[in-house]
C-alpha positions, -999 to +999 in steps of 0.1 A: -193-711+245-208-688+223-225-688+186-198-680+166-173-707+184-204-737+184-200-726+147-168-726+138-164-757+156-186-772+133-177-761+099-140-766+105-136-793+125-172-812+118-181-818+156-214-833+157-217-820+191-214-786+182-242-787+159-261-802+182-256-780+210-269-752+184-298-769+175-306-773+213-303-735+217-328-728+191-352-754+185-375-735+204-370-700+185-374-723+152-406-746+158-427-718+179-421-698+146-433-729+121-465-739+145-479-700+139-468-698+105-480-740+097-507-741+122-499-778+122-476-798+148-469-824+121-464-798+094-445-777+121-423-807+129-415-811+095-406-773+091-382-778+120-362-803+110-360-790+073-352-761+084-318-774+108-310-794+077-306-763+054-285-750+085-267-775+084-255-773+048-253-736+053-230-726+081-202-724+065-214-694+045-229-673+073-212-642+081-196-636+113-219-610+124-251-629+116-275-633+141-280-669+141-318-669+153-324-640+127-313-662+099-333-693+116-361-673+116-358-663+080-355-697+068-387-712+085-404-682+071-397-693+035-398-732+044-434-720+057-441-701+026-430-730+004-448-761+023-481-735+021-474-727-009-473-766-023-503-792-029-486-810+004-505-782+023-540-790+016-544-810+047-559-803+081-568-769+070-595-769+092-581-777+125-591-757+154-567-733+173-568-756+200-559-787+182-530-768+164-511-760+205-480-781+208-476-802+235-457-787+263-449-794+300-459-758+311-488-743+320-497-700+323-492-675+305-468-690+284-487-718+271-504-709+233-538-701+230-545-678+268-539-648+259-563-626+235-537-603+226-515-636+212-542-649+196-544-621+170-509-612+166-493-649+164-508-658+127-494-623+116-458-621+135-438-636+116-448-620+080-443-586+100-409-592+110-397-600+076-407-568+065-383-554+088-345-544+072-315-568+080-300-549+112-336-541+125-345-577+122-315-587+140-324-564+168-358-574+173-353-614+170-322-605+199-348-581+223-381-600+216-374-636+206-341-641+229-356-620+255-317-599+251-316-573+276-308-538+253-270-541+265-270-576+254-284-564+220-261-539+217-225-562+224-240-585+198-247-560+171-214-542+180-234-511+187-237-482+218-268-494+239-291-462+231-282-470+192-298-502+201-330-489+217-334-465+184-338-497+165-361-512+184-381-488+191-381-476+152-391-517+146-419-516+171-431-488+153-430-503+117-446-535+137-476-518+156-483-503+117-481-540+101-506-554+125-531-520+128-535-521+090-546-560+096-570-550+124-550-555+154-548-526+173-516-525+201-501-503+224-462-504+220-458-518+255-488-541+248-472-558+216-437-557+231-448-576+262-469-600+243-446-610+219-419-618+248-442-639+265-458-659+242-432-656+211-410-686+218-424-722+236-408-749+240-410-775+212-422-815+220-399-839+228-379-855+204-383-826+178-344-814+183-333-851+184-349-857+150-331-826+136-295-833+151-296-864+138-310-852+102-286-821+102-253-844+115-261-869+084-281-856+054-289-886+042-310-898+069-334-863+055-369-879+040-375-866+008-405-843+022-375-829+045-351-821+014-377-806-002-384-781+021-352-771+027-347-767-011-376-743-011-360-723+020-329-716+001-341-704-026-364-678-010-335-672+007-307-667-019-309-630-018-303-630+020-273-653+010-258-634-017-255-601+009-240-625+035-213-640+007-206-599-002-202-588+030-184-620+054-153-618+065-149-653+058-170-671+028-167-709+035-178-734+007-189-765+022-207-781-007-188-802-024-186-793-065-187-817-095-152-829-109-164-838-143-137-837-170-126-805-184-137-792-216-128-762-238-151-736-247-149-716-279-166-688-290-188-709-309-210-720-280-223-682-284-260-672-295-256-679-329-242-712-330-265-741-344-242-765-326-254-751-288-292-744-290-302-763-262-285-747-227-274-764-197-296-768-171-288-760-134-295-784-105-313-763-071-278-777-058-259-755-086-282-728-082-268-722-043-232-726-054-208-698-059-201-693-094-167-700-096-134-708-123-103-702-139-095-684-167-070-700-190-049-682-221-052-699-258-017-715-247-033-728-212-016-705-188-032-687-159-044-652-170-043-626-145-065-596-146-090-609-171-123-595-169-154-617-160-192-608-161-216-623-153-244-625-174-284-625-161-316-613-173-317-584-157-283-574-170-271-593-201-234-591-211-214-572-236-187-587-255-177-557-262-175-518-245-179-511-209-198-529-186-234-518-182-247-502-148-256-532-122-235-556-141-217-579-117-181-580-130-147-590-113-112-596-120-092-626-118-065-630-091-028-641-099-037-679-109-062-674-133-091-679-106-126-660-100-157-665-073-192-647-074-213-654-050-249-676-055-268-661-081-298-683-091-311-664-123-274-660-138-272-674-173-233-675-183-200-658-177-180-634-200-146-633-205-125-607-221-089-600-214-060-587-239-048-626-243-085-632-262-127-645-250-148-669-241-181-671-226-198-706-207-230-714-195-228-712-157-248-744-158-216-754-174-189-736-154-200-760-120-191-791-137-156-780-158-143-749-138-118-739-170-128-713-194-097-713-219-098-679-242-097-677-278-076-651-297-093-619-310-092-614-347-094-581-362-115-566-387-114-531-407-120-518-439-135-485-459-167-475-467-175-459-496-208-448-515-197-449-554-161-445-554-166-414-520-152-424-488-177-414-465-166-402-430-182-401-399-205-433-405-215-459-382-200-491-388-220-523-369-202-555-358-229-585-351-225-620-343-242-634-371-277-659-366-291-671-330-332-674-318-348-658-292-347-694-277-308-693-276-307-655-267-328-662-238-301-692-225-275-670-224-284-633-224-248-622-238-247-593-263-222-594-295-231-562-309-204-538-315-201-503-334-177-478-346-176-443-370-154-443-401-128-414-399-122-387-428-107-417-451-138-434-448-119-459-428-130-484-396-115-509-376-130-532-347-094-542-329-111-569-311-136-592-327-152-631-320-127-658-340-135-689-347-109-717-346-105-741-376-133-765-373-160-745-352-191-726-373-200-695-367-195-660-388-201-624-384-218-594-400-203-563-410-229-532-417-233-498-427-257-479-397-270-499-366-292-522-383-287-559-385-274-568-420-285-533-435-299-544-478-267-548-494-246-527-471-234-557-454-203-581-454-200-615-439-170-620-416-150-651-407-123-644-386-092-670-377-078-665-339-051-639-344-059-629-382-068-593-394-096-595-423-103-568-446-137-560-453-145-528-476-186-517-479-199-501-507-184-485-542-195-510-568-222-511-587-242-479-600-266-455-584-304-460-596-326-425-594-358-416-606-393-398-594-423-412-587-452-392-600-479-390-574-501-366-554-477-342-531-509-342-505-502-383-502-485-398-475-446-403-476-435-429-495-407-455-485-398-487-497-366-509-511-354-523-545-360-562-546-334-588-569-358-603-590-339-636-589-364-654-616-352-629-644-322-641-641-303-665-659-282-678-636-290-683-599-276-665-574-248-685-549-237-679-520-199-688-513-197-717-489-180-705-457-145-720-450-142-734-413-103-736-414-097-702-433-099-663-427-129-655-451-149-621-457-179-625-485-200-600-505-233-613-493-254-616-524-276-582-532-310-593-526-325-559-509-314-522-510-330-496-492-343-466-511-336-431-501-368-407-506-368-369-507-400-349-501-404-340-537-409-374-550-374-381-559-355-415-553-322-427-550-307-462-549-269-463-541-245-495-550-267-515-570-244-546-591-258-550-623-293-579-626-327-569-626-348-559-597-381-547-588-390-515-574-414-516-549-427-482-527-455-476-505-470-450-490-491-458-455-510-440-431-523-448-398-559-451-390-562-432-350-568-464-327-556-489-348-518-510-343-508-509-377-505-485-409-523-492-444-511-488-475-530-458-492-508-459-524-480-479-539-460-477-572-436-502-587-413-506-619-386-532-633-350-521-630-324-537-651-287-526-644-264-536-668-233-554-665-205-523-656-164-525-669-150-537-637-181-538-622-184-501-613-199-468-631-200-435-616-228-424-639-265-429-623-293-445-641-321-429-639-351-449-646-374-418-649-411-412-638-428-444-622-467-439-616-488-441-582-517-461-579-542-455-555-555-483-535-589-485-523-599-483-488-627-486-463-631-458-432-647-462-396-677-459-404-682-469-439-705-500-447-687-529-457-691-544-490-706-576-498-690-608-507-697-646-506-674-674-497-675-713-492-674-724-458-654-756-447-684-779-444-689-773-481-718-747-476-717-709-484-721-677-469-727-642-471-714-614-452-753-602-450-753-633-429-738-618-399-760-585-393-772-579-360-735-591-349-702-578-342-683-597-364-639-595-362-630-604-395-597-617-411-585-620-446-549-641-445-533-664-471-528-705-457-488-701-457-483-671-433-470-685-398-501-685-375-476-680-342-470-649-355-504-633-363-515-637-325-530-669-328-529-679-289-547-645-286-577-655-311-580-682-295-583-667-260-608-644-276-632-668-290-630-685-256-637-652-238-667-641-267-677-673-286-706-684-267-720-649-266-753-641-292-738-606-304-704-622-316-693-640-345-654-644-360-648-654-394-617-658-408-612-665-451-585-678-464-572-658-495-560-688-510-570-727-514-599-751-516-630-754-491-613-790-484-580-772-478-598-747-460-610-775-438-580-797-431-566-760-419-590-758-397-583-789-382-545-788-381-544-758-363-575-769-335-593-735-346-627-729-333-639-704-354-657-707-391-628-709-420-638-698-455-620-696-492-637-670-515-659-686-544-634-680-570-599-688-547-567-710-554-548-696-589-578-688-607-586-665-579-548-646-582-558-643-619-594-628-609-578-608-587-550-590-615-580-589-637-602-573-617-630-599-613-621-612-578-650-622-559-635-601-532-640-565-529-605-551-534-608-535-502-605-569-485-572-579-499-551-547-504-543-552-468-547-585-459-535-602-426-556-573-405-580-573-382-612-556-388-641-557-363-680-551-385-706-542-361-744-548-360-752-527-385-727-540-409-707-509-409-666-511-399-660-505-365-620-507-356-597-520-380-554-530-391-554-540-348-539-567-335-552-599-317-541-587-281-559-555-289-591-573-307-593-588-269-602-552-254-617-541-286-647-566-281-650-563-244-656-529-250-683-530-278-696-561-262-698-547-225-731-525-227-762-548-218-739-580-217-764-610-213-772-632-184-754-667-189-762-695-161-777-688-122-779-656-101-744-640-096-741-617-067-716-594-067-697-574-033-671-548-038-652-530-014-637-503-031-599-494-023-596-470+001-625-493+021-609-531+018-597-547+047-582-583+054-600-610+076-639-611+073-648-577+049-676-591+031-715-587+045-737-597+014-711-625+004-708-652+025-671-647+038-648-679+033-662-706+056-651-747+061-689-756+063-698-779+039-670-762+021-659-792-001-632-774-020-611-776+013-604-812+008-606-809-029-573-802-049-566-771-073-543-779-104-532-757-132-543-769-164-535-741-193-516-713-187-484-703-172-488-683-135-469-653-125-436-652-109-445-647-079-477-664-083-488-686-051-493-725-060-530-734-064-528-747-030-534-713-017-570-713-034-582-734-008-562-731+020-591-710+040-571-672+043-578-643+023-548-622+014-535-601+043-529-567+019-542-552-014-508-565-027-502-598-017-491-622-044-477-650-022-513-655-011-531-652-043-528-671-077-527-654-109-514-659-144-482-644-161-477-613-175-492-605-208-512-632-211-554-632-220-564-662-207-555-694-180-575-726-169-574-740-136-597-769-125-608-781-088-610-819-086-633-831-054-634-865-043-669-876-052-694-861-074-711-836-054-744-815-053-734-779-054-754-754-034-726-723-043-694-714-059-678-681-037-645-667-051-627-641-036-597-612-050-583-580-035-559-559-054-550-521-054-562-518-089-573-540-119-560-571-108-590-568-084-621-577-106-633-609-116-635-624-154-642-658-158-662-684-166-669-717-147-676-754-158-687-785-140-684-822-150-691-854-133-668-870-154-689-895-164-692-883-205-677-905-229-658-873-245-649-864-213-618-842-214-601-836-181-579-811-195-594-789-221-568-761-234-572-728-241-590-727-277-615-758-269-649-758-262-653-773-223-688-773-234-682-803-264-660-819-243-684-835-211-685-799-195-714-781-187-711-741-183-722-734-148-723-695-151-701-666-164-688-641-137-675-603-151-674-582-117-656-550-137-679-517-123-695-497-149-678-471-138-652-457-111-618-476-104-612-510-103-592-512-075-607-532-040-620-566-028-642-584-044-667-614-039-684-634-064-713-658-053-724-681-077-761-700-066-799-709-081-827-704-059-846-732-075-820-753-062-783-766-063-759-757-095-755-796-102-739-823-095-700-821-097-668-839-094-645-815-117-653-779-116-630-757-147-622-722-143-616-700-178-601-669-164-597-641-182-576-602-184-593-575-168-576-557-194-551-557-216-536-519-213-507-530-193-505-565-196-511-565-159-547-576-163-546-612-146-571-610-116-552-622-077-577-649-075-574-655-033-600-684-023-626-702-037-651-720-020-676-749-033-704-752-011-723-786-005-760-789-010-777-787+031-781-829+034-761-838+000-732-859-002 
């Protein structure tokens, strides 16, 4: 009986013996492919029978024209890659080739280990032939692993016999140039030969026993065995999402939750307070089809609908066409819908003539019903005075939400239109909210969120029209400024001064149960400028406001613009019969004042401020130094002024003699100052000017601050003072203060700790296996880091990041791009820890670490700590921003491998040692990596191995 029969035997009719007789057939195939990839028999055994347990769940979906020793094949590659990937796999590392053959009956040429051709290509065969495309695969696994004869190939693939030669032969080709760019060097008849022979050996006793019984009952799976598996299919979802697409049968055999159903209104979308916090999906959910049925507001099925299918990739519109890639469907004739597994999909979309909804797919696997809510309708006229205005865009938004909520759902409620000649709109279908649910949207002029007072909130009941009309009240406001034509443009808005005011300004309380559009209270309107110096403010109700303008310029190199001027003036608009006037007001001429600034190059003027431990200082003080140098008031939200960054800087520059940061708080007591400080774990020196708090506002408007006014007319910005006390950079941000100091600090950079020798293989010259001649290569003598164990401490690691397992595993990447077998930190991030923990406090002869990368993820920038643990302040854990150094650590040496000049691209090799002797003695070694550079936010080095050498005779 063939494959497919054995198969359907099994997922229809649950025969035991079927699955058995499957497992027999490829037990082999499967635990020769986990013993090169594991090197382990026990790990290999474990592999083996995870891997017929995943099978086991997973036959129902497998296409018919799978090859089923392809798909085997995939799956132990990813169980591999997960158990290598995970902290299980620090054991037995070291074990000799010999130690690692399985036990077998046979002798010759057959047996592992005899042949020097097998001995190079087994530990790379399997990564090689899952480079190889799905119908190539399938051939070679068929020809080389089932030893198929090129007819057999050919009636299993349903292709003509010399079809089937062209795609092995093309696969041996791609193969012979996997393994010559790894060193191995094969004729075509040398590698096919060798891989038939030695490819597939029969597995130890007991082994397909284990994983018939394991695979017939799931519970009798350890937990080491379900974990595996769970790793293997999710490497393997994207194989499983072509199969679902493509089967001629799709065959759900795991079995869905039947929790109670519950109705979802629009109100669950990103703007609802009442749904921050997203389901979360089990790895059991994530390998489910995505499926439900789509019910109308009066519960019956709705054919036709429209679903998408919301992911990060491709986030869902409510409204319009669906974008390119979008994965969308329609629903059949009861209501129903199926997409295959998608593990990074968010939520679904609904949208059909009968009304929306939208669900959490987290959601959708426990209550399969998505019931629609009615559309309302809005429309309305825009007008500028008592003008319709055609031809304007018209912005529909669903109003609130966080980045926190957008990110659970990544569903877009945006929606636009253009007034006709009338100046009229109309959005036919908008989000309405049932009585009792929150939730509201915003009407706007142009494409901006809520644009000044061009801008309507919008409560719609299922099934009601609401009339919402822009514009035409209020007056125009005009007037010139009178300033320099040679200035920069100016721009800037008109402000309510609510204080002025004798009554306060309210805001109607939305209705839940009622159909409700509100003039949102005028608090900001934009002001239109014209390159003469004239102004106009459309629409403004009567109150008073204030007038603020600016005009700004951008210093080359820095992030942000400075003001170089401003100008400002009270408005008061009278109260208007009926609450319009066609007549402008026109406040007249408002002067410019010119604020003073400091160039690149200028010297920076003194001042004096109190420092936090109640002692002053001098900006004299910090000659000789580059000093980055912040002026901020206490209130401004330190997330958002790159305060992660700072702190990654200090870390990176603190310790070094040519650096200093300084940061003064614009308002506040020297006690204030200091409980800052503390609050917000900052390691740099805080201080308040001498004359701060309100009498230093008043100073300031009376022109006897103690700060120079070129401190404080834009405050908040970065400036970098070097040596000499003249400015350097400045208005930059944190992330670019990061590169900013490298770069001034990278001439003559001092020695810190032991002798670090550097190797670098540029490029074009790396090569995997041994490359390295004046660096010790990776060795397991008196290597303690092999039994030691790696752990992440601060910092999150890259997608595709290996597990810090890999650092000590005793294998340098196999390619200039190979994350799997590296460990590196996320995208856009300065700086991650990492710490090695070894079983006994150790003399430390050498610390070796090793990266290769195809550009400047290949250098080295980092600085490394020891610590017996013994200290009293002892932190095992140190995050970024604190000292190791005052927490029982000891800085062992700091390693920057980044050539002078030429590209950065290569291997590298860092060895760490002291000729008078060892480094110390050490049970916890702490890494403080660090960006290359921070042009791309690609910066984070592939950090492949690290070895800690013993002392010759320590323990």
């Amino acid at each position: 009986m063939d494959d497919r029969k054995l198969l359907e035997q099994y997922v229809r009719q649950g025969s035991r013996a079927a699955l058995e007789e499957l497992i027999r057939r490829y037990v082999d195939t499967v635990h020769s492919a986990a013993i090169r990839q594991t090197r382990d028999t026990n790990d290999a055994a474990d592999v083996t029978q995870a891997v017929f347990l995943l099978f086991s769940k997973k036959a129902g979906r497998l296409g018919k024209d799978v090859v089923l020793a392809g798909w085997l094949l995939r799956a132990t590659h990813y169980a591999c890659l997960h158990l290598r990937r995970g902290e299980a796999r620090r054991k037995r590392h070291e074990q000799k080739v010999a130690a690692m053959t399985p036990p077998t009956d046979k002798e010759g040429p057959t047996r592992h280990g005899t042949d020097p051709d097998w001995e190079k290509v087994a530990p790379l065969l399997d990564e090689a032939v899952a480079t190889l495309g799905g119908s190539t695969r399938s051939a070679v696994v068929l020809r080389f692993f089932q030893n198929k004869s090129y007819k057999e190939v050919a009636e299993r693939l349903q292709i003509s016999e010399p079809t089937a030669r062209q795609r092995v032969s093309r696969a041996v080709v791609q193969l012979r140039e996997f393994f010559s760019k790894r060193g191995v060097v094969l004729s075509a008849a040398a590698l096919e030969a060798v891989v038939i022979a030695h490819a597939v050996h029969p597995a130890p006793l007991g082994i397909a026993g284990s994983a018939a019984a394991i695979g017939a009952r799931a519970a009798t799976a350890s937990a080491r065995h379900a974990a595996i598996a769970k790793g293997a299919a999710i490497g393997m979802v994207p194989i499983a999402v072509k199969l679902a697409a493509t089967a001629a049968v799709f065959i759900v055999v795991t079995g869905l939750g039947t929790a109670g159903f519950r109705k979802l209104h629009p109100s669950h979308t990103v703007g609802s307070g009442s749904d921050s916090t997203a389901s979360v999906a089990s790895v059991a959910d994530v390998m489910q089809p995505i499926r439900g049925r789509v019910l109308g507001p009066e519960g019956q099925s709705v054919e036709g609908a429209e679903v998408l299918l919301a992911r990060p990739s491709t986030p869902a519109r409510v409204y319009g066409t669906a974008q390119d890639g979008m994965l969308s469907l329609k629903t059949a004739a009861d209501g129903t819908f199926e997409f295959p597994p998608t593990p990074d999909a968010t939520a679904v979309v609904v949208r059909a003539d009968e009304g929306f909804a939208q669900m959490h797919v987290a959601d959708l696997h426990k209550s399969h019903d998505v019931t629609l809510t009615a559309w309302g309708r809005v429309e309305g006229t825009l007008k500028i005075g008592s003008k319709p205005i055609a031809n304007q865009t018209v912005s529909l938004f669903r109003n609130g939400g966080s980045l926190a909520i957008w990110n659970t759902w990544r569903v877009i409620h945006d929606a636009r239109t253009r007034t006709d000649a009338n100046g009229h709109y109309v959005f036919a279908r908008a989000i309405a909210f049932p009585p009792g649910t929150p939730g509201s949207l915003l009407v706007s002029l142009g494409d901006r969120n809520g644009n000044g007072g061009r801008s309507r909130e919008v409560r719609v009941a299922p099934g009601q029209t609401v009339r919402v009309d822009i514009g035409g009240t209020g007056r125009a406001v005009t007037g010139h400024i009178l300033a320099d034509p040679n200035l920069p443009a100016f721009s800037g808005n008109l402000f309510r001064e609510v204080l002025a005011t004798t009554q306060p300004v309210t805001r109607p309380a939305p209705k839940p149960d009622d159909a409700l559009a509100v003039q949102s209270p005028v608090q900001v309107l934009p002001v239109a400028m014209s390159a003469d110096g004239e102004f106009r403010i459309e629409d403004v109700p009567a109150g008073t406001y204030m007038l603020q303008l600016r005009s700004a310029a951008r210093t080359p190199g820095s992030d942000y613009p400075e003001d170089v001027a401003w100008a400002g003036a009270e408005v008061i608009v009278p109260e208007m019969a009926g609450g319009r006037n066609d007549e402008p007001l026109d406040i007249g001429g408002v002067a410019v004042i010119l604020n003073k600034l400091i160039a690149i190059g200028d010297a920076a003027p003194e001042f004096s401020a109190a420092d936090t431990a109640g002692g002053s200082l001098r900006l004299a003080d910090y000659r000789g130094k580059y000093l980055l140098l912040r002026f901020r008031y206490t209130a401004e939200d330190p997330t958002g002024i790159g305060l992660g960054e700072l702190k990654a800087l200090y870390d990176r520059f603190g310790d070094d003699p040519r650096f200093a940061q300084l940061e003064v708080l614009l308002d506040g007591t020297a006690d204030g100052a200091r409980k800052h400080r503390e609050a917000m774990a900052l390691p740099w020196t805080i201080a308040v000017p001498g004359n701060s708090g309100l009498a230093g506002l008043v100073g300031k408007l009376r022109g006897t601050s103690p700060l120079p006014e070129v401190y404080v007319n834009n405050p908040t910005r970065l400036m970098l003072i070097g040596p000499d006390g003249k400015l350097v950079a400045k208005n930059f941000s944190a992330k670019s203060a990061f590169s900013i100091v490298a770069t001034a600090l990278l001439p003559g950079k001092p020695k810190i700790g032991p002798a670090v020798l550097v190797e670098h293989h540029a490029a074009e010259d790396s090569k995997p296996d041994a490359p390295f001649t004046t660096v010790p290569n990776p060795s397991a003598d008196r290597n303690v880091a092999r039994a030691g164990k790696f752990s992440v401490i601060d910092g999150k690691l890259g997608d595709f990041s290996g597990a810090p397992g890999v650092l000590n595993d005793g294998r340098l990447a196999c390619s200039a791009d190979d994350p799997g077998a590296s460990l590196f930190f996320d995208f856009g991030t300065l700086e991650g820890r990492f710490r090695l923990d070894l079983a006994d406090a150790t003399p430390i002869e050498r610390i070796s670490t090793y990266s290769w990368h195809k550009s400047h993820r290949g250098p080295q920038v980092y600085k490394v700590y020891g610590s017996d643990g013994a200290a009293r302040e002892f932190d095992p854990a140190p995050r970024i921003g604190t000292d190791p150094a005052s927490h029982g650590w000891k800085l062992i040496a700091a390693v920057d491998t980044r050539p002078a000049r030429g590209g950065d691209g290569g291997q590298y090799a860092a060895n760490i040692s002291n000729a008078a002797g060892p480094l110390g003695i050490y049970k916890h070694l702490l890494f403080v990596v660090f960006v290359t550079e921070t042009g791309d936010d690609w910066g984070h080095t592939f950090f492949n191995e690290v070895d800690v050498i013993r002392q010759a005779g320590g323990k």
